[in-house]
LOSE-827412 format. One record per residue (C-alpha): residue in one letter; residue number from 1; x, y, z. Coordinates in nm, 4 decimals, decimal comma, always signed. Example, Ala and Ser with C-alpha at 12.3 -4.5 7.8 and 13.67 -1.06 7.14 Angstrom:
2
MARGU  res    n      east     north        up
MARGU    A    1   +1,2300   -0,4500   +0,7800
MARGU    S    2   +1,3670   -0,1060   +0,7140
// end
This chain:
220
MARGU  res    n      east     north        up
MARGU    X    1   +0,0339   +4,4646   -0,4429
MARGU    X    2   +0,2108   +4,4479   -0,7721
MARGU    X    3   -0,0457   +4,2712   -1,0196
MARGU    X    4   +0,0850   +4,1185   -1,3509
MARGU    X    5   +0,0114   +4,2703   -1,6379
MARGU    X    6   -0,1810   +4,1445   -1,9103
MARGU    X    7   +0,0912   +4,0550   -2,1387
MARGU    X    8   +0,2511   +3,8206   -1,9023
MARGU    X    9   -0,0359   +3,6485   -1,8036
MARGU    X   10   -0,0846   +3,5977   -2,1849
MARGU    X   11   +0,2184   +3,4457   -2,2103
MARGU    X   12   +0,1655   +3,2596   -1,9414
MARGU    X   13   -0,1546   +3,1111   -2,0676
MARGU    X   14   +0,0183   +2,9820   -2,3866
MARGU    X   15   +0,3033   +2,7582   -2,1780
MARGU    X   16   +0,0168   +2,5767   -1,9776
MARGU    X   17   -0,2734   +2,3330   -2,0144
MARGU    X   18   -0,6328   +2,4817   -2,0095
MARGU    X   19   -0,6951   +2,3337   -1,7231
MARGU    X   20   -0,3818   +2,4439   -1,5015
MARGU    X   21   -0,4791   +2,7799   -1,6803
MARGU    X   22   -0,7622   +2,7797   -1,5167
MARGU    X   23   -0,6470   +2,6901   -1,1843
MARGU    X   24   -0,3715   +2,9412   -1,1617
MARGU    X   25   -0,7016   +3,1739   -1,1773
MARGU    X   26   -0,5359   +3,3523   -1,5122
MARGU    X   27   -0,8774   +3,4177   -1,6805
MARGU    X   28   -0,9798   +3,5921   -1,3311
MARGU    X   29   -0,6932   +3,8041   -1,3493
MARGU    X   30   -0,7541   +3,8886   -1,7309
MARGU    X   31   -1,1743   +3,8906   -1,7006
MARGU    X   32   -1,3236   +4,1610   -1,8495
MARGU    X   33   -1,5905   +4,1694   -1,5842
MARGU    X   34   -1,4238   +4,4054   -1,3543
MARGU    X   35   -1,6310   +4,3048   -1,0561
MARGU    X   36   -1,4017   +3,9358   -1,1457
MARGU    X   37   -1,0933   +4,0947   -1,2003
MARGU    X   38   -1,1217   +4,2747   -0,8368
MARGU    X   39   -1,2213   +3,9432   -0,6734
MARGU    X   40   -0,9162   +3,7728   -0,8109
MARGU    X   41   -0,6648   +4,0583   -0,6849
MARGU    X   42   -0,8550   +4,1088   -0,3684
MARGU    X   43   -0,8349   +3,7574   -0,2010
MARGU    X   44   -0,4541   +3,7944   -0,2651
MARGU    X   45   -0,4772   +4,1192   -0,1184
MARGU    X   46   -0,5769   +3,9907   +0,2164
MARGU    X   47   -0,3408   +3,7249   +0,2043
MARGU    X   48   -0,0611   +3,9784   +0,2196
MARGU    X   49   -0,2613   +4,1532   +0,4777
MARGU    X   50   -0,1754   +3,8662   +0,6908
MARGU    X   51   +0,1686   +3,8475   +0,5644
MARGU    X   52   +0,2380   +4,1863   +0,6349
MARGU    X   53   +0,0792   +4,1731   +0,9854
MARGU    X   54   +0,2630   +3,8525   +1,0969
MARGU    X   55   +0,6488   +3,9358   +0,9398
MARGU    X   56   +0,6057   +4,3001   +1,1258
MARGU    X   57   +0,8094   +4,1315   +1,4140
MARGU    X   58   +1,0462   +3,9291   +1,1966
MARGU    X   59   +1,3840   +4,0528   +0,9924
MARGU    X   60   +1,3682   +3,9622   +0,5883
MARGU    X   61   +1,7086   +3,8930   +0,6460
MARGU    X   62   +1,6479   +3,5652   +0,8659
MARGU    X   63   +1,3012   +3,5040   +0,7221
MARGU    X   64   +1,2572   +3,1935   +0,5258
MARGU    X   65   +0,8824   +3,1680   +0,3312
MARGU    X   66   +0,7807   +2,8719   +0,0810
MARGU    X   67   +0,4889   +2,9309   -0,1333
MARGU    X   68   +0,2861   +2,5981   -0,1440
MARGU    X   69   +0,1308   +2,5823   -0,4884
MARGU    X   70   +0,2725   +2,9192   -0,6368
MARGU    X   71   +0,1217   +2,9175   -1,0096
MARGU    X   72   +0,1893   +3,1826   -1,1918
MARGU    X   73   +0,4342   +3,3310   -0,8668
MARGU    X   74   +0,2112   +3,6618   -0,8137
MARGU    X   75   +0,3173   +3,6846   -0,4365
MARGU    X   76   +0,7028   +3,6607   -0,5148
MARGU    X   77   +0,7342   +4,0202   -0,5492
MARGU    X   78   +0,5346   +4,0831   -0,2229
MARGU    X   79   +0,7015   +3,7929   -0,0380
MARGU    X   80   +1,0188   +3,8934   -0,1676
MARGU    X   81   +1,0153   +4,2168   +0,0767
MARGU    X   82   +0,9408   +4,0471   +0,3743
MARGU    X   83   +1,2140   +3,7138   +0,2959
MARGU    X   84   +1,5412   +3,6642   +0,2175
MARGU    X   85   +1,4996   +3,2819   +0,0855
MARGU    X   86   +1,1103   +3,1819   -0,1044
MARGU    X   87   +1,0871   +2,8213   -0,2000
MARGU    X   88   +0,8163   +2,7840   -0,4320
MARGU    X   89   +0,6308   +2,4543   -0,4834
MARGU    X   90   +0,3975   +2,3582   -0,7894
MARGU    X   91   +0,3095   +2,0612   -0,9719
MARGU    X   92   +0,3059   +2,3060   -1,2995
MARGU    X   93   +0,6449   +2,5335   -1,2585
MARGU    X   94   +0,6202   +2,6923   -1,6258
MARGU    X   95   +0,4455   +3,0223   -1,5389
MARGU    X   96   +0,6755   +3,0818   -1,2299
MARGU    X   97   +0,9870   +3,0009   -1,4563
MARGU    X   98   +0,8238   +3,2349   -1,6986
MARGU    X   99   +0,7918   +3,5422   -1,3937
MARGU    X  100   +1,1483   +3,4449   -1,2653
MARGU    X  101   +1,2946   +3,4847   -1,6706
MARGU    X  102   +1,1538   +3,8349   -1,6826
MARGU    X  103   +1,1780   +3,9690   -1,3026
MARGU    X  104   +1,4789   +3,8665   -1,1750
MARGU    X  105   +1,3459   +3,7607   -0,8521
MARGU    X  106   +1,5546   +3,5140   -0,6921
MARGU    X  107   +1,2909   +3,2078   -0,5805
MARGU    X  108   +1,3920   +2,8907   -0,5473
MARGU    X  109   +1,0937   +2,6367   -0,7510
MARGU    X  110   +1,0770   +2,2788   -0,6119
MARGU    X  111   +0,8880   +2,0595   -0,8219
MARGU    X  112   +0,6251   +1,8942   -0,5887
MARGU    X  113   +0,7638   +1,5608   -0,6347
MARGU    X  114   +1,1049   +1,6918   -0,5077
MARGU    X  115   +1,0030   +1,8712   -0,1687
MARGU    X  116   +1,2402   +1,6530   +0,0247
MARGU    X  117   +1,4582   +1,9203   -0,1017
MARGU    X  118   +1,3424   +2,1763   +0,1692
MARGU    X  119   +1,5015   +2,1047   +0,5306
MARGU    X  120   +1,2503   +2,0398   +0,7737
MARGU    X  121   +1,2110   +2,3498   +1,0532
MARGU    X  122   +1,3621   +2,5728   +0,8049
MARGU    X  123   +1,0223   +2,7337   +0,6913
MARGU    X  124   +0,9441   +3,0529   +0,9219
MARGU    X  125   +0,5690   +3,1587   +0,7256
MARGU    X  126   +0,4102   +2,8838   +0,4914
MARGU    X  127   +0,1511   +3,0296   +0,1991
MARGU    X  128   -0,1115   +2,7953   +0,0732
MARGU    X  129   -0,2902   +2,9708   -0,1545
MARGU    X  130   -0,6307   +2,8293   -0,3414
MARGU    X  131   -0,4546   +2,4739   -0,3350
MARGU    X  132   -0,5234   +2,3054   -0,0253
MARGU    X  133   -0,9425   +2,2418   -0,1991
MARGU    X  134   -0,7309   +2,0096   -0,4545
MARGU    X  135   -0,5629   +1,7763   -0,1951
MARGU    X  136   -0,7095   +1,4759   -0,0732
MARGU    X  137   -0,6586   +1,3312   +0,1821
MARGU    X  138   -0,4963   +1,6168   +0,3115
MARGU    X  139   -0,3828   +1,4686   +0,6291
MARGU    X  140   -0,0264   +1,4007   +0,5089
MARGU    X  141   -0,0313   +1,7278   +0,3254
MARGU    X  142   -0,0434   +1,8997   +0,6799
MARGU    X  143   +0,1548   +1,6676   +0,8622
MARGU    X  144   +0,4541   +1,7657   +0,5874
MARGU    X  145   +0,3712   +2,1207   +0,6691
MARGU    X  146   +0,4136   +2,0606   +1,0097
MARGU    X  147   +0,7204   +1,9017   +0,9509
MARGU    X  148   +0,8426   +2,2492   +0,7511
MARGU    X  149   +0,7342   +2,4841   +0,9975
MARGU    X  150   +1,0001   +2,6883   +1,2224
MARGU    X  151   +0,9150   +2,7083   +1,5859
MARGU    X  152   +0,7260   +3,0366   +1,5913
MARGU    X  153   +0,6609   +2,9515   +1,2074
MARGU    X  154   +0,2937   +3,0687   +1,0433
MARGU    X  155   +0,0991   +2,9188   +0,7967
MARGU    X  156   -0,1333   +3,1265   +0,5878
MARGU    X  157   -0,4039   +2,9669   +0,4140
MARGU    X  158   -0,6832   +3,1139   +0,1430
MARGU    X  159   -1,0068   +2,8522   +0,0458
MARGU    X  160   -1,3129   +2,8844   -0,1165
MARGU    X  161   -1,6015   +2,8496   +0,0621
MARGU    X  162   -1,8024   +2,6549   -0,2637
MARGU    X  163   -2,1183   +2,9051   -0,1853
MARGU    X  164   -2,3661   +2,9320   -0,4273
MARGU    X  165   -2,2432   +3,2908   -0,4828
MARGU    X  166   -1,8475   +3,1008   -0,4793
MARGU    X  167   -2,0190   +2,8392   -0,7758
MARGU    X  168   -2,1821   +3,1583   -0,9681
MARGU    X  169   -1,8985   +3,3533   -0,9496
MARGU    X  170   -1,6886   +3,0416   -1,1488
MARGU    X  171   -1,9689   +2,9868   -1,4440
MARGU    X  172   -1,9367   +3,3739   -1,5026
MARGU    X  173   -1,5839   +3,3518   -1,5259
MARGU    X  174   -1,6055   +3,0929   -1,7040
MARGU    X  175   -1,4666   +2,8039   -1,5216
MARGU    X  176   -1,5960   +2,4196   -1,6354
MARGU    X  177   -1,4257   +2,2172   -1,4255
MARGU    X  178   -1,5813   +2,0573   -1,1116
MARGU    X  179   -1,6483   +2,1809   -0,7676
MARGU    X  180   -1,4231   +2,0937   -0,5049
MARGU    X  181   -1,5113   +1,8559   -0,2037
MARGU    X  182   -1,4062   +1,9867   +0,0125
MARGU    X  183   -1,4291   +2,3527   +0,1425
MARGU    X  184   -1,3383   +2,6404   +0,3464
MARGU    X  185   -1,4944   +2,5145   +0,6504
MARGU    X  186   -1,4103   +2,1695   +0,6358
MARGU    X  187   -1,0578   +2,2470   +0,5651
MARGU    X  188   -1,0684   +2,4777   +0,8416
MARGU    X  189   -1,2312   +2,2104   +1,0615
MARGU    X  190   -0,9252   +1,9455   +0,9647
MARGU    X  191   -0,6631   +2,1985   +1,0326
MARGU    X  192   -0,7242   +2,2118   +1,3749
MARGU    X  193   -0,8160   +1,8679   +1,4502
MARGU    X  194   -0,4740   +1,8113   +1,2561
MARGU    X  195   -0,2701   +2,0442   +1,5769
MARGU    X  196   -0,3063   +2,4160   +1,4156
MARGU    X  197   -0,4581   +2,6944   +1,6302
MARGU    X  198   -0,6565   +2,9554   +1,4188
MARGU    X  199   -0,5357   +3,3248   +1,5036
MARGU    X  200   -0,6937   +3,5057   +1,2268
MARGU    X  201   -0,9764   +3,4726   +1,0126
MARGU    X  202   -1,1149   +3,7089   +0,7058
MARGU    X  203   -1,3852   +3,6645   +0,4776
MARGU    X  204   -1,3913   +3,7813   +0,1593
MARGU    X  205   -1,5319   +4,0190   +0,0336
MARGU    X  206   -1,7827   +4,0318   +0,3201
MARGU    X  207   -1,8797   +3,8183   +0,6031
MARGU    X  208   -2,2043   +3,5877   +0,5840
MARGU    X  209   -2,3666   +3,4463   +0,2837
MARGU    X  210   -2,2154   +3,7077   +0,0736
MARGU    X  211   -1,7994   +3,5264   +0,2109
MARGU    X  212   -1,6565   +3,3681   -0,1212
MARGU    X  213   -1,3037   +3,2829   +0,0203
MARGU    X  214   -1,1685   +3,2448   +0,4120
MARGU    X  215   -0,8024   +3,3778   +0,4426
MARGU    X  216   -0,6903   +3,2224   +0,7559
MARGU    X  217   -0,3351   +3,2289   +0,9629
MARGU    X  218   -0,2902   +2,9301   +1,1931
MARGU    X  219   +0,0024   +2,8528   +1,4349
MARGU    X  220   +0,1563   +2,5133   +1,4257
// end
């Protein structure tokens, strides 16, 4: 995938909050650890694993994608060769606006107060990306995406699973804030008891105790 380099992610940093700093994972991305630095990458990684496996079958040209909490916009690039339209949605747009100044990419940003903006059954794959952990309840959350989703349409999820090895891995990198409550599994769990059939699961980097994040696909 293309990764950001340093000096955007810098710049980055300075437009935004500690806090939504920390949640767009931009100290992971910059950690000196390099055991952190690969974790960060590598759960995006295998999100466009599962990008790339379920657009194989579709045409950019009549693909539609929205990126559900985008941050900093590291998948636009990727996304961008498998969609002709990306809506991305964020309660914190100033890193994206940032990547859009200095790419070029052409990604439309939808403040997440203003998603009435995107037509409903317009949205053919749906990325929800470390952000679905944040949202309670999250029943209306997935009855929206729902409401977005295409016939045929995908959603592709990534969640920590709040392991011990998940909570260690956030004090080394240096992360304050609290743990989530919920998790991979219970999200999981409420995703199909909200109408979405799992087709894929991964678990990275390994499965078992040593699983720190669950990248899933579901159909609606």
């Amino acid at each position: 995938m293309n990764r950001l380099n340093s000096s955007l992610l810098e710049r980055m940093a300075a437009r935004l909050s500690d806090h939504d700093r920390d949640e767009m994972a931009i100290p992971s991305y910059l950690h000196k650890n390099p055991a952190l630095r690969w974790m960060a990458w590598r759960r995006l990684e295998v999100v466009l694993e599962h990008l790339h496996t379920e657009c194989a079958h579709r045409s950019p040209a009549n693909t539609t994608l929205l990126d559900f909490g985008c941050g900093t916009g590291v998948l636009f690039a990727e996304e961008a060769k498998v969609a002709s339209q990306i809506y991305g949605v964020d309660l914190v747009l100033d890193a994206a606006e940032l990547l859009l100044e200095e790419s070029g990419l052409d990604v439309t940003l939808v403040h997440a107060e203003e998603t009435e903006r995107i037509p409903d059954h317009s949205i053919d794959v749906l990325i929800a990306a470390e952000v679905l952990e944040h949202i309670e309840p999250l029943g209306p959350t997935l009855q929206q995406f729902r409401r977005w989703l295409a016939p045929g349409g995908r959603l592709i999820v990534s969640l920590p699973t709040e392991s011990k090895l998940y909570q260690l891995g956030r004090k080394l990198a240096g992360f304050e804030g609290h743990y989530h409550h919920s998790n991979a599994r219970s999200i999981d769990r409420e995703l199909q008891a909200a109408g979405f059939a799992r087709l894929q699961r991964h678990q990275v980097p390994l499965p078992g105790p040593a699983s720190i994040y669950w990248v899933l696909t579901y159909a609606p």
